[in-house]
Every structure is written in structure tokens, then in C-alpha cells.
Backbone and ligand atoms as CSV (ligand in chain L), in Angstrom:
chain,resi,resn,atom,element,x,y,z
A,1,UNK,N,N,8.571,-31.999,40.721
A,1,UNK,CA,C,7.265,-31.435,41.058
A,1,UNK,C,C,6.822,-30.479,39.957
A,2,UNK,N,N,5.686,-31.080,39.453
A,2,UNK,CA,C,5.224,-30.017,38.069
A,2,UNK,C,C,4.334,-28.664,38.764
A,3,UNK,N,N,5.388,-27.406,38.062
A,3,UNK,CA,C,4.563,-26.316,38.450
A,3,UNK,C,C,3.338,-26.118,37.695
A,4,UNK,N,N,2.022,-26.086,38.383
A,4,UNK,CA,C,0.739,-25.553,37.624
A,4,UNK,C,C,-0.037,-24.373,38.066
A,5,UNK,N,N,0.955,-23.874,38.164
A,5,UNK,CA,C,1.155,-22.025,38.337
A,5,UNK,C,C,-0.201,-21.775,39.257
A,6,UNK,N,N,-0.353,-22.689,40.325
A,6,UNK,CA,C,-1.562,-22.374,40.911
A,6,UNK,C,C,-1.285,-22.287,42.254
A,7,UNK,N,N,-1.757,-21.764,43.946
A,7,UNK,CA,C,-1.799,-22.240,44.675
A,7,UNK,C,C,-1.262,-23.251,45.342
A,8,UNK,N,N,-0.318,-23.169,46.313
A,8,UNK,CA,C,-0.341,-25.343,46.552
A,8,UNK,C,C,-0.613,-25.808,47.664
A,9,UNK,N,N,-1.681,-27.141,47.477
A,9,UNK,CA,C,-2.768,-27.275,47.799
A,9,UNK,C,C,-1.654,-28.084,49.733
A,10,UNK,N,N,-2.210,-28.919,50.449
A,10,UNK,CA,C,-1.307,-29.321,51.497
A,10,UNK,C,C,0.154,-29.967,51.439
A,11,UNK,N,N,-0.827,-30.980,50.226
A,11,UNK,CA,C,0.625,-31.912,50.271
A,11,UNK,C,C,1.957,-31.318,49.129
A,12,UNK,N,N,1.278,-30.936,48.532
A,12,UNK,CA,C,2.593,-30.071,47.733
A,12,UNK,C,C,3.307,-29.280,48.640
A,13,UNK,N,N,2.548,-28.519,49.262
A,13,UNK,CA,C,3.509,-27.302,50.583
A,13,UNK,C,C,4.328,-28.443,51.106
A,14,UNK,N,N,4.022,-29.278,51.693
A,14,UNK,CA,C,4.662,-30.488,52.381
A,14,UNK,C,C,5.665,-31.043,51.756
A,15,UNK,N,N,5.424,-31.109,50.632
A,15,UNK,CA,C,6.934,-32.403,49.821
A,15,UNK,C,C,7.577,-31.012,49.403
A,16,UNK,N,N,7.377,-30.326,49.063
A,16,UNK,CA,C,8.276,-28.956,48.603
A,16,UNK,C,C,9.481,-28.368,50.375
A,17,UNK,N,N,8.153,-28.295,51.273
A,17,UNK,CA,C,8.859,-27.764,52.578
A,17,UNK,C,C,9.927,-28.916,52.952
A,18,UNK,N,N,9.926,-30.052,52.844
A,18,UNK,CA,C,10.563,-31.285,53.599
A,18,UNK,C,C,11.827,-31.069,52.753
A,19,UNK,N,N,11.214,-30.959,51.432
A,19,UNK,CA,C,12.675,-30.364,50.380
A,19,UNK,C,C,13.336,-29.757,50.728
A,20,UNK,N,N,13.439,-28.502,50.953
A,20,UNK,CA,C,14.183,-27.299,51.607
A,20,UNK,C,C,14.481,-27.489,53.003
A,21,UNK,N,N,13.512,-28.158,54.232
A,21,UNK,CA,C,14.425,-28.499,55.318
A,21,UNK,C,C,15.208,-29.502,55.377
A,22,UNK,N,N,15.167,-30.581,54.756
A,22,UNK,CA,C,16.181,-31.724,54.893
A,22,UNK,C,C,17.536,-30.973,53.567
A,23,UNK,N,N,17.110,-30.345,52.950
A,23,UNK,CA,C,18.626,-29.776,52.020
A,23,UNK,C,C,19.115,-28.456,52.899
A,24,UNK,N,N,18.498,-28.077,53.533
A,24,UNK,CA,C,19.000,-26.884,54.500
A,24,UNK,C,C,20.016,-27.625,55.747
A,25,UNK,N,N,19.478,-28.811,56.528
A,25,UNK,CA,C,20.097,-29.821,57.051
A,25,UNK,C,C,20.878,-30.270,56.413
A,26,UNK,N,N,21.069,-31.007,55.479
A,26,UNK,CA,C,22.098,-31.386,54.452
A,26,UNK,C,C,23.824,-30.571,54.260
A,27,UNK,N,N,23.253,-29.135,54.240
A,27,UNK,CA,C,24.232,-28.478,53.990
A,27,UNK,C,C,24.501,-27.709,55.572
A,28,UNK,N,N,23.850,-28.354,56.836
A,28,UNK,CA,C,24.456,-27.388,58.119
A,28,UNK,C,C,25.845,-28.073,58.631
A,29,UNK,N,N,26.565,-27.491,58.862
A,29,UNK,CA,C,27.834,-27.459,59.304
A,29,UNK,C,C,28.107,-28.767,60.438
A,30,UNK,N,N,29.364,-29.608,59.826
A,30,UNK,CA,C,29.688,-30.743,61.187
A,30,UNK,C,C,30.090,-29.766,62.366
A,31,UNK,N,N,30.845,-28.828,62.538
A,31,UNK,CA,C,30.918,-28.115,63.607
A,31,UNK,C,C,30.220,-26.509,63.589
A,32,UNK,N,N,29.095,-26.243,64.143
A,32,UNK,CA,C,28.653,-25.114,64.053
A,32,UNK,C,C,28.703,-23.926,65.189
A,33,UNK,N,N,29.093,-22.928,64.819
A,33,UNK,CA,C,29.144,-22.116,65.973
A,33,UNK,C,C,27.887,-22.111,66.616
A,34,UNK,N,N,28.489,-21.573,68.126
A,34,UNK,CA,C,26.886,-21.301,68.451
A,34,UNK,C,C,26.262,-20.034,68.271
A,35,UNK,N,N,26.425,-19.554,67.637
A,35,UNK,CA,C,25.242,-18.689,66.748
A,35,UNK,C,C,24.348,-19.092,66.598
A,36,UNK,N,N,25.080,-20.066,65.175
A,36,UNK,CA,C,24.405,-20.843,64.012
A,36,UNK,C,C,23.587,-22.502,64.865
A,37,UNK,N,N,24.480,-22.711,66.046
A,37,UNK,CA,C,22.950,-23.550,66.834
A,37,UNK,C,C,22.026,-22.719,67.193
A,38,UNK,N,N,22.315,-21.679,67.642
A,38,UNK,CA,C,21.309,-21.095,68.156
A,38,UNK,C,C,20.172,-20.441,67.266
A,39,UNK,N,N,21.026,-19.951,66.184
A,39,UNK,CA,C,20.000,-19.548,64.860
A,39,UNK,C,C,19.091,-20.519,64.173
A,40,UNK,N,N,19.704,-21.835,64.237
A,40,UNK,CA,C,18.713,-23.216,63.626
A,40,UNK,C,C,17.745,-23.214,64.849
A,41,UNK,N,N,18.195,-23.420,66.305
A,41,UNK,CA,C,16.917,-23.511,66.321
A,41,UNK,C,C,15.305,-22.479,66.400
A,42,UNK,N,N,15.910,-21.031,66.765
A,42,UNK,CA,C,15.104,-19.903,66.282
A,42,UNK,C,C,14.446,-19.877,64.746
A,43,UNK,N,N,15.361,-20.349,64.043
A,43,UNK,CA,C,14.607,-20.727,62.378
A,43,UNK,C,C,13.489,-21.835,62.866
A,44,UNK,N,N,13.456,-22.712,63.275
A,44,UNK,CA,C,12.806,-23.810,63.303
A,44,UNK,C,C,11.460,-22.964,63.969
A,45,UNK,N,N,11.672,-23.239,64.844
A,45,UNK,CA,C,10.986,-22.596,65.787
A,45,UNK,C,C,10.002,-21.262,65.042
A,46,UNK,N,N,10.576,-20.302,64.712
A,46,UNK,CA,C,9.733,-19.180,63.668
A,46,UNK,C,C,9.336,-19.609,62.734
A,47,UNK,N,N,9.750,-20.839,61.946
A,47,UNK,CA,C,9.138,-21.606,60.972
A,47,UNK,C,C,7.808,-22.088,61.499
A,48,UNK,N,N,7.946,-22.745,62.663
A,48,UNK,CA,C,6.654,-23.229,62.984
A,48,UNK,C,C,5.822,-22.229,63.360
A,49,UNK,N,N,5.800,-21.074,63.195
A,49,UNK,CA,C,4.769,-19.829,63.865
A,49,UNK,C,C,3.953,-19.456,62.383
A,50,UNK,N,N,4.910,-20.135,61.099
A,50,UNK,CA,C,4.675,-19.365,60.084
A,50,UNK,C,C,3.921,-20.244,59.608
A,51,UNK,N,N,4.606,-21.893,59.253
A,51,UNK,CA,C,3.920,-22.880,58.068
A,51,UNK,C,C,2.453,-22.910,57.821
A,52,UNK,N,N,2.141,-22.514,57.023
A,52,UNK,CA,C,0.777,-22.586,56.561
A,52,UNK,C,C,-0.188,-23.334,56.241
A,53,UNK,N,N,0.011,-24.066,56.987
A,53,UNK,CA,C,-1.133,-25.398,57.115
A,53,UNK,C,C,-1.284,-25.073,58.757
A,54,UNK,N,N,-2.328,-24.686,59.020
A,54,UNK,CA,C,-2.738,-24.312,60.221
A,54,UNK,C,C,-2.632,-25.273,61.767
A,55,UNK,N,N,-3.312,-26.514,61.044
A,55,UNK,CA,C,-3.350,-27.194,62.204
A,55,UNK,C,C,-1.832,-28.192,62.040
A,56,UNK,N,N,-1.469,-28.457,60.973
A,56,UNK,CA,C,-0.177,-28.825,60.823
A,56,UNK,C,C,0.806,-28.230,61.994
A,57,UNK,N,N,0.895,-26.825,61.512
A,57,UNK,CA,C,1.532,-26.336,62.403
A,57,UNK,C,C,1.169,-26.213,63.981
A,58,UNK,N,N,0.245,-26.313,64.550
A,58,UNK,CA,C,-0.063,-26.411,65.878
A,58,UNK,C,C,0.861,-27.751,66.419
A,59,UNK,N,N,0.140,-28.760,65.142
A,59,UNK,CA,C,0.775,-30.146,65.932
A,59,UNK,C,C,2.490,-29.904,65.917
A,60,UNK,N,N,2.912,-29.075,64.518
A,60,UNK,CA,C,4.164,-29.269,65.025
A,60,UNK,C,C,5.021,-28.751,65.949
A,61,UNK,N,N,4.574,-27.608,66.341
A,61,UNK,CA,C,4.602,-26.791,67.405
A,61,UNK,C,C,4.656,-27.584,68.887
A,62,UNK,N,N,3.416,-28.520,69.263
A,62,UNK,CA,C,4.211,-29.393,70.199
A,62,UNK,C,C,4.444,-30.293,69.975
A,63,UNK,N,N,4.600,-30.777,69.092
A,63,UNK,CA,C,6.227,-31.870,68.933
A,63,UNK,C,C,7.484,-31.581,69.348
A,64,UNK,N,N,8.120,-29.903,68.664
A,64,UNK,CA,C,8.701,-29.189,68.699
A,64,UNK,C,C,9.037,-28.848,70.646
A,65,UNK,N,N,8.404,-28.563,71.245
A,65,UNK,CA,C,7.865,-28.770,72.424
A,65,UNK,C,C,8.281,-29.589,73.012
A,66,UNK,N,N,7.984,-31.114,72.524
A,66,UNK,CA,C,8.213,-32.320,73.642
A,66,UNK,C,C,9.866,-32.989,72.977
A,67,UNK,N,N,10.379,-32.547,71.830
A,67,UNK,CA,C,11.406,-33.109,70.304
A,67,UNK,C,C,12.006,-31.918,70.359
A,68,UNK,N,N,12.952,-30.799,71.430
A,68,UNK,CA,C,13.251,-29.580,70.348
A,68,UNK,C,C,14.481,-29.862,69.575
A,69,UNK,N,N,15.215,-29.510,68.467
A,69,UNK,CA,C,15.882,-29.534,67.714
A,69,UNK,C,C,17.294,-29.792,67.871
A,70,UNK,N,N,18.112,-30.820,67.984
A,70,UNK,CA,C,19.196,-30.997,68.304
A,70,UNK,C,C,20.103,-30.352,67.557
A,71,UNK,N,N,20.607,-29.444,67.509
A,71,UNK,CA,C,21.818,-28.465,66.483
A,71,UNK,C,C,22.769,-28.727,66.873
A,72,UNK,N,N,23.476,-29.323,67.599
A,72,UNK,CA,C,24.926,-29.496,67.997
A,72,UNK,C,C,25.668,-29.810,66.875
A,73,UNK,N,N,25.493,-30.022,65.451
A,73,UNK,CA,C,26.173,-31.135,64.669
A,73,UNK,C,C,25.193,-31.120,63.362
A,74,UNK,N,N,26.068,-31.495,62.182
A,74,UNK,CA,C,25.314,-32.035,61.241
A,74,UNK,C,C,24.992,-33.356,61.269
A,75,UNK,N,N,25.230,-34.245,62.370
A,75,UNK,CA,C,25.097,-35.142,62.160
A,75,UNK,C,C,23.426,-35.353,63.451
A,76,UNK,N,N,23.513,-34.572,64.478
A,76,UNK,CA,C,22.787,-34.573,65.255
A,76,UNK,C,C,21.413,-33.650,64.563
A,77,UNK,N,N,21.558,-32.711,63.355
A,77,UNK,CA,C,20.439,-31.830,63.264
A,77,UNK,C,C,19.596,-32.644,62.168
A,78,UNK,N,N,20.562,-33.420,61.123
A,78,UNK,CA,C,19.980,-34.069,60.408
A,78,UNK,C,C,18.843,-35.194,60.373
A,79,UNK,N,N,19.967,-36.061,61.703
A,79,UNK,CA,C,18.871,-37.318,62.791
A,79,UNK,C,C,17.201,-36.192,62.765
A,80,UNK,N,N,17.793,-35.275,63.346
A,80,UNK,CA,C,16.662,-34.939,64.482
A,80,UNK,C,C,15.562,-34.444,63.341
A,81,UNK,N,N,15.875,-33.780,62.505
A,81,UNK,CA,C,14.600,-33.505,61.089
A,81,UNK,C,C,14.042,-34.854,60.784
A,82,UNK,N,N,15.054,-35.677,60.325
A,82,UNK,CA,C,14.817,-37.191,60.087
A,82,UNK,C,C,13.521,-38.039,60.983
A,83,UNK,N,N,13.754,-37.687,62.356
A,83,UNK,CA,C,13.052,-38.427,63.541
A,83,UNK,C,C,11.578,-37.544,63.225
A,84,UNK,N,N,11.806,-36.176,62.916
A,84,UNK,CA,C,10.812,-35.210,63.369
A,84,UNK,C,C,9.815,-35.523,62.236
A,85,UNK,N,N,10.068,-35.951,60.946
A,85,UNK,CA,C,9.208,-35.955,59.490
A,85,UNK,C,C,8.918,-37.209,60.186
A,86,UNK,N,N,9.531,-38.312,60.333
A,86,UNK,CA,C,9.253,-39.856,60.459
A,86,UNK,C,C,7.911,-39.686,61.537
A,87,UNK,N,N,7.951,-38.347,63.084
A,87,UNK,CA,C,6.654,-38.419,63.733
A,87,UNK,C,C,5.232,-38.304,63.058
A,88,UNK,N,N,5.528,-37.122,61.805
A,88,UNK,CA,C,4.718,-36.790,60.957
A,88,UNK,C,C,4.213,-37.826,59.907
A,89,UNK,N,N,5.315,-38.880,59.683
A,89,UNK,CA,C,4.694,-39.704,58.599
A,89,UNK,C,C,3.673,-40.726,59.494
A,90,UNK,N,N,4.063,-40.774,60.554
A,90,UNK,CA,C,3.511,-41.987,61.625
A,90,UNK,C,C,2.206,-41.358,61.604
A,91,UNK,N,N,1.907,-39.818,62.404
A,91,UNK,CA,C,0.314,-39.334,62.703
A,91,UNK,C,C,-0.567,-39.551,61.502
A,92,UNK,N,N,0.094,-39.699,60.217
A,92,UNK,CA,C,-0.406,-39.283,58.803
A,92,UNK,C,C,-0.810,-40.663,58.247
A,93,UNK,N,N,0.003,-41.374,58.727
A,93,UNK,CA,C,-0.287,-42.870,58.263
A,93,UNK,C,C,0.835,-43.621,56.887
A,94,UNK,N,N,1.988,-42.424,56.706
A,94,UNK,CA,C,3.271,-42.760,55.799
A,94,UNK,C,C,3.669,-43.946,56.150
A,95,UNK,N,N,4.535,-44.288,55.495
A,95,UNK,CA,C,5.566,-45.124,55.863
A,95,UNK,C,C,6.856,-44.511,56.483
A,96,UNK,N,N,7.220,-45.072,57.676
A,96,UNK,CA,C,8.643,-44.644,57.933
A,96,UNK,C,C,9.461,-44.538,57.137
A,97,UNK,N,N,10.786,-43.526,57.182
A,97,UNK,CA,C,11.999,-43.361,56.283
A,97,UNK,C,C,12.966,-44.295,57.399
A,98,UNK,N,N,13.774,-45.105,56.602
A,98,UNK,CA,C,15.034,-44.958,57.989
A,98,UNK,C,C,15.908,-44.182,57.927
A,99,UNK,N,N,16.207,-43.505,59.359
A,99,UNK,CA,C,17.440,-42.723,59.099
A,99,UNK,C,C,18.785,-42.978,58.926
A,100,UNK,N,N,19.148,-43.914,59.078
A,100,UNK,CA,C,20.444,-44.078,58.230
A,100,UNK,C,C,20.938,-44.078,56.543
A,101,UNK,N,N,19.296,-43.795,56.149
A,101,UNK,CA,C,19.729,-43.300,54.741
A,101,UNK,C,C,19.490,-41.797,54.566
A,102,UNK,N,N,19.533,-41.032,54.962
A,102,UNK,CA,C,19.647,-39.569,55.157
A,102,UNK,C,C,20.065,-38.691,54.434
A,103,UNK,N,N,21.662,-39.061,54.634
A,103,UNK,CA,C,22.489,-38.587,53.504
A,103,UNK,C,C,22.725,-39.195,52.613
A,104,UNK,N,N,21.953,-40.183,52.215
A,104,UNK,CA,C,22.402,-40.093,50.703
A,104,UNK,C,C,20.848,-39.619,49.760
A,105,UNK,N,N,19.924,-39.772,50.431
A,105,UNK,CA,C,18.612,-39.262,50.131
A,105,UNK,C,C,19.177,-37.499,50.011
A,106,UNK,N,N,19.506,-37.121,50.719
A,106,UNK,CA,C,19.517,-35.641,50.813
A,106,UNK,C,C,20.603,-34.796,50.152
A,107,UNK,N,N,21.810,-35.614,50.622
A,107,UNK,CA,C,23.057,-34.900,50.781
A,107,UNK,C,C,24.223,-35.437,49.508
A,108,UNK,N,N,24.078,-36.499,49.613
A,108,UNK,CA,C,25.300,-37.156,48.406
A,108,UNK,C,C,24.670,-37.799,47.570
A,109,UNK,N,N,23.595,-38.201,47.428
A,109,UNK,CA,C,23.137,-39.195,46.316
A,109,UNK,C,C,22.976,-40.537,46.665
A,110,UNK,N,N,22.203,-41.625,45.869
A,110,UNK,CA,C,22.564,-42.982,46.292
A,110,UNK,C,C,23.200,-43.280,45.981
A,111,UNK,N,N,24.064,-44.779,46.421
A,111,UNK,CA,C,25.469,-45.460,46.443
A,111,UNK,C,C,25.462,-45.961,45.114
A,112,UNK,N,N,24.152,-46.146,44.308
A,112,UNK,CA,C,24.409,-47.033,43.144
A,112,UNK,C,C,24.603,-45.714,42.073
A,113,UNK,N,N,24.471,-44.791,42.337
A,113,UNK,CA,C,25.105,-44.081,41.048
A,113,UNK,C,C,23.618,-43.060,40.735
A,114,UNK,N,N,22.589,-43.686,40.919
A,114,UNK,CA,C,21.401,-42.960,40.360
A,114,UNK,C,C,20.792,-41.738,40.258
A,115,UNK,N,N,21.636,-40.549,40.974
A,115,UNK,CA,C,21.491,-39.297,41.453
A,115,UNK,C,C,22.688,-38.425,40.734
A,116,UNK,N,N,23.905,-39.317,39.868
A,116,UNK,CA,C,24.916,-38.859,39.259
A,116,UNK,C,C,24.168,-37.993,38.311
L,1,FAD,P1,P,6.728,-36.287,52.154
L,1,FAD,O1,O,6.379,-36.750,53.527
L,1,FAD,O2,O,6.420,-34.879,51.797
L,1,FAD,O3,O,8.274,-36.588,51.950
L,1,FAD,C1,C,8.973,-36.185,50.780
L,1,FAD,C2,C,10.148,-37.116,50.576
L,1,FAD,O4,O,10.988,-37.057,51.713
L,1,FAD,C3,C,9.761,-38.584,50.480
L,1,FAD,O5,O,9.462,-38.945,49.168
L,1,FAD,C4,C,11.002,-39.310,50.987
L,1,FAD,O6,O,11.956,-39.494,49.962
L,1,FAD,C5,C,11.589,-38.333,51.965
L,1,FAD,N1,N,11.289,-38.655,53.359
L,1,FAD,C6,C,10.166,-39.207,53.887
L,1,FAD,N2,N,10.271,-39.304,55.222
L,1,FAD,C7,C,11.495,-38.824,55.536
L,1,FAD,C8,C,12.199,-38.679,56.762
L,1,FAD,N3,N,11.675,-39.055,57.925
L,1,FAD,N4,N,13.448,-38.132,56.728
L,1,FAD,C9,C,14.007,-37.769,55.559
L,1,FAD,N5,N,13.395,-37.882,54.370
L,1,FAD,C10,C,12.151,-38.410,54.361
L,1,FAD,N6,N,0.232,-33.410,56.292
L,1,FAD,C11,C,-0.918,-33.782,56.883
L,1,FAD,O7,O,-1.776,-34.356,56.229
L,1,FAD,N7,N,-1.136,-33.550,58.226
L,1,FAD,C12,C,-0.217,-32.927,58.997
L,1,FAD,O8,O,-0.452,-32.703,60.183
L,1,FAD,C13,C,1.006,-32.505,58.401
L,1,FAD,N8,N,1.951,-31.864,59.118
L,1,FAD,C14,C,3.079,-31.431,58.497
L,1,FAD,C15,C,4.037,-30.743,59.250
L,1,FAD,C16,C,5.173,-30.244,58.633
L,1,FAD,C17,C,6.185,-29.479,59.448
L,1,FAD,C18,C,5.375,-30.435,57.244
L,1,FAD,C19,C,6.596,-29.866,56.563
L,1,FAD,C20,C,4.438,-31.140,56.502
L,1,FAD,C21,C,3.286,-31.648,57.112
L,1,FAD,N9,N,2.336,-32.376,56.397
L,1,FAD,C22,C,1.187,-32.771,57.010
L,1,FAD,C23,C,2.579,-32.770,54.990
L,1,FAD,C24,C,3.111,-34.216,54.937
L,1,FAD,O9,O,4.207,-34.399,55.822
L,1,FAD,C25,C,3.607,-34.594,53.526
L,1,FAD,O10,O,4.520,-33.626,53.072
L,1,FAD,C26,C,2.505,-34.752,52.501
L,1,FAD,O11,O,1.570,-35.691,52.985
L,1,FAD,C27,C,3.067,-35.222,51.143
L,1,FAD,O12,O,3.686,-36.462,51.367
L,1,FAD,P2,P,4.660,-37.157,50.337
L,1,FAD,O13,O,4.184,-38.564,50.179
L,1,FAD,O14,O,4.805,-36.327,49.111
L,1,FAD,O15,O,6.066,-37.262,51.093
């Protein structure tokens, strides 16, 4: 993402934010205390009070609502970001991600080497 030391405009906030929550997911714990469930989902959650795309955030707010955040697991918090962007690509008109490529999009790289 080229910085042009300006403002960023929706979709930059967006591919930058998805950055940092799916690598924040990436790196949450296979077994997490419950603190740290309980702290993901209070992050999430205060995230959505904050993100700055206004109506963005409303919608995600009840998504959030009807979808709340499965933290039990890295394997369960990751799905659940995964499912939660994929609602967003659907309202938006994206293409679906599948989630079974997750971690290697996020977390390890792809299988063919290309992220080495
Ligand atoms: P992005 O959707 O930003 O995705 C970045 C990269 O993530 C992709 O290139 C792909 O490699 C990977 N990816 C894609 N889908 C998934 C997935 N399901 N799981 C894991 N990885 C994936 N924009 C709007 O116009 N309207 C909205 O209401 C809106 N709401 C948003 C709500 C939130 C919480 C956030 C963070 C963003 C929202 N956006 C919204 C922005 C929008 O989601 C995109 O970020 C923006 O359109 C730029 O899209 P992009 O093509 O760069 O890819």
C-alpha cells in the first residue's frame, strides 16, 4: 500500500484495517485464557464504537449483534473474522474469500513458496 502522506480515503482504511485484524487473529493464541477471550471480544466490540467509516460501522455493529465473535480458539476467532469480512464482501458486492485458506493468506504464507 503506497503511502501518499494524505488522509485515507474508505477503502484504504478498509484494506489497511482487515490487515491488522486478520494478523491480530493470526497471532491469537490456540488456547487462550479467559481474559484474553474476554478481552478480544471487548476489543472488537470498542473497535466497532470507534471505526471511522460511520455507517460502516453501524452496519458492523449489528452484524456484530446477530455474529458475536467466537474467541474460544485460534482456530474459532480466525473462522469467525474470516465469516465476518466474507458478510462485508457479500453487502459490498466482493468476491468471497474461502476460509480454509486463512492461514496461509494471513498466518504462514502460501504452500507454493511465494510469501518466502
Ligand atoms: P479488502 O476487503 O479490504 O480485503 C483485503 C484483503 O483481504 C484481500 O485482498 C484478500 O486477500 C483478503 N480477504 C478478503 N476477504 C477475506 C476474508 N473474508 N477473510 C480473510 N481475508 C480476506 N466498505 C464499504 O464500501 N461499505 C461498508 O459498509 C464497509 N464496511 C466495512 C466494515 C469493516 C469492519 C471494515 C474493516 C471495512 C469495511 N469496508 C466497507 C471496507 C471494505 O471491506 C474493503 O476494505 C474495501 O472495499 C477495500 O477492498 P479491497 O478490495 O482492498 O479488499
Amino acid at each position: 500500500l503506497k503511502d501518499h502522506g494524505c488522509p485515507l480515503d474508505k477503502d484504504e482504511l478498509g484494506k489497511t484495517t482487515w490487515a491488522v485484524l486478520h494478523t491480530i487473529a493470526a497471532k491469537y493464541p490456540e488456547k487462550p485464557t479467559e481474559t484474553q477471550k474476554d478481552d478480544m471480544k471487548k476489543f472488537i466490540s470498542l473497535f466497532s464504537r470507534f471505526y471511522p467509516c460511520e455507517y460502516c460501522a453501524k452496519d458492523f455493529r449489528q452484524d456484530l449483534a446477530e455474529a458475536p465473535p467466537r474467541t474460544e480458539s485460534y482456530r474459532e476467532f480466525s473462522q469467525w473474522l474470516c465469516e465476518a469480512h466474507n458478510r462485508v464482501n457479500r453487502k459490498i458486492g466482493k468476491p468471497e474469500f474461502d476460509c480454509k485458506l486463512v492461514d496461509e493468506r494471513w498466518r504462514d504464507g502460501w504452500k507454493d513458496g511465494s510469501c518466502d
